[in-house]
C-alpha positions in Angstrom: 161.7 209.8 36.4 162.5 212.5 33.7 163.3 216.1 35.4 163.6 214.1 39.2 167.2 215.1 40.1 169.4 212.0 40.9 172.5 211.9 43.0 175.7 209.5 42.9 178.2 208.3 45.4 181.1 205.5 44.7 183.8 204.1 46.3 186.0 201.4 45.8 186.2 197.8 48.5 188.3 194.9 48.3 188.9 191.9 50.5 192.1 190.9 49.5 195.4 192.5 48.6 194.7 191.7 44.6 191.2 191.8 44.3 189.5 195.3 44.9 186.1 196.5 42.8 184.3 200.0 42.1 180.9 200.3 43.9 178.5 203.1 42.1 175.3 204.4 43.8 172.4 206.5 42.3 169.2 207.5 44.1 167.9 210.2 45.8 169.7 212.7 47.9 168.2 211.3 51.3 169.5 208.0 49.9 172.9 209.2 48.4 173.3 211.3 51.9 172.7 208.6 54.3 175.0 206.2 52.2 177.8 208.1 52.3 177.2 209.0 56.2 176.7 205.5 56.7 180.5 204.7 56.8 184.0 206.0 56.2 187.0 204.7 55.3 188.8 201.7 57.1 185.1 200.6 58.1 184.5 196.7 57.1 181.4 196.5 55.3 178.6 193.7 54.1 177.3 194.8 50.7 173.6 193.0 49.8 171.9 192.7 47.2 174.5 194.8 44.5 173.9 194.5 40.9 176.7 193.2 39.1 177.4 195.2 35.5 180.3 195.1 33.4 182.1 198.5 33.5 183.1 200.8 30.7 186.7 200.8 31.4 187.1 203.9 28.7 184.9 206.1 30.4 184.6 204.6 34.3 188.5 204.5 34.6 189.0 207.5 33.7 187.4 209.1 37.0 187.7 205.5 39.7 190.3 203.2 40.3 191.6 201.0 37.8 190.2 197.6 39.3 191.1 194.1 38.1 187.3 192.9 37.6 185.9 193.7 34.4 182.5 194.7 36.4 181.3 196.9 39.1 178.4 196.8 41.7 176.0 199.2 41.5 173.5 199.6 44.0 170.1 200.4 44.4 168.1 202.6 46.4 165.2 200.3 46.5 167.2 196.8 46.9 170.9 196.5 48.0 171.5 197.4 51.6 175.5 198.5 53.0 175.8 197.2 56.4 179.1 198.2 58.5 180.7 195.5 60.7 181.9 196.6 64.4 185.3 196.5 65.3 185.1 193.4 67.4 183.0 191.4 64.2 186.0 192.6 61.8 188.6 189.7 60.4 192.3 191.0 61.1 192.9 189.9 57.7 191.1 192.5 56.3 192.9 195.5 58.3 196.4 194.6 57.1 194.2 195.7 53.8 193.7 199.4 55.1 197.2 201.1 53.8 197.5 198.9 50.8 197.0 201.8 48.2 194.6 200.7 44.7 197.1 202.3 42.3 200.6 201.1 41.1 202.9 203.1 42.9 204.7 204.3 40.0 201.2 205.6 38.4 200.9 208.5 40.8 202.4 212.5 40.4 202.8 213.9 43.7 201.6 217.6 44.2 205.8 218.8 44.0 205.6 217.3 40.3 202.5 218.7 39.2 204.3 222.4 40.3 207.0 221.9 38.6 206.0 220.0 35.8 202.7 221.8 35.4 202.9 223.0 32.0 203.1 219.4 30.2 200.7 218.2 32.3 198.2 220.5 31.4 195.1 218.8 29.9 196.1 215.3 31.5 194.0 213.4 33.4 196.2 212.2 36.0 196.5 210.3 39.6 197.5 212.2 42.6 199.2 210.9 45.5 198.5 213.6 48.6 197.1 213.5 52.4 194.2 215.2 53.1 194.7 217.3 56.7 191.2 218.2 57.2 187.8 218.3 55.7 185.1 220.5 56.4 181.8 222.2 55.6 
């Protein structure tokens, strides 16, 4: 609906160690809220109902992971449903997944070379490989 304000949330899954794909969502902020609330990451996760579109890699790639699929699943408000899988459902196969990073490890700066390298940078769009210690409101 023209002037309704829309909100987005993605993230990235994969069930193997070589095949990994960007997930997009749009909707409300109820929706977009209880989405992202809905699970965090390490969580195993049953996605229904995703539409299947091929991705821009220009313009997606440039903000997501690089993924090896030439699509994405985008899902919708009013069809796909994200359901998270207890511990005691979830395939051990799919843990030794959890510390396998989506980026070549060669295509990250860490935050010592963005210091010292800062000025060449500058304007780059880049990857960043850091640990977050806390997050808060």
């Amino acid at each position: 609906d023209i002037g309704t304000e829309r909100y987005t949330f993605s993230f990235t899954i994969r069930d193997s160690p070589t095949y990994f794909i960007n997930v997009q969502s749009w909707g409300r902020e109820e929706y977009i809220r209880s989405l992202s609330e809905s699970f965090r990451v390490g969580d195993c996760v049953t996605i229904e109902n995703p539409l299947i579109q091929s991705k821009e890699a220009e313009r997606e790639e440039k903000f997501n992971p690089v993924t090896p699929s030439a699509y994405k699943l985008l899902l919708s408000e009013n069809h796909s449903v994200v359901k998270t899988s207890s511990c005691y459902d979830t395939d051990t196969r799919l843990l030794s997944l959890l510390h396998l990073p989506v980026k070549d490890p060669q295509d990250y700066y860490s935050l010592g070379d963005i210091v010292a390298n800062g000025q060449s940078l500058h304007g780059r769009v880049l990857n960043v490989l850091a640990a977050v210690m806390a997050v808060s409101n």
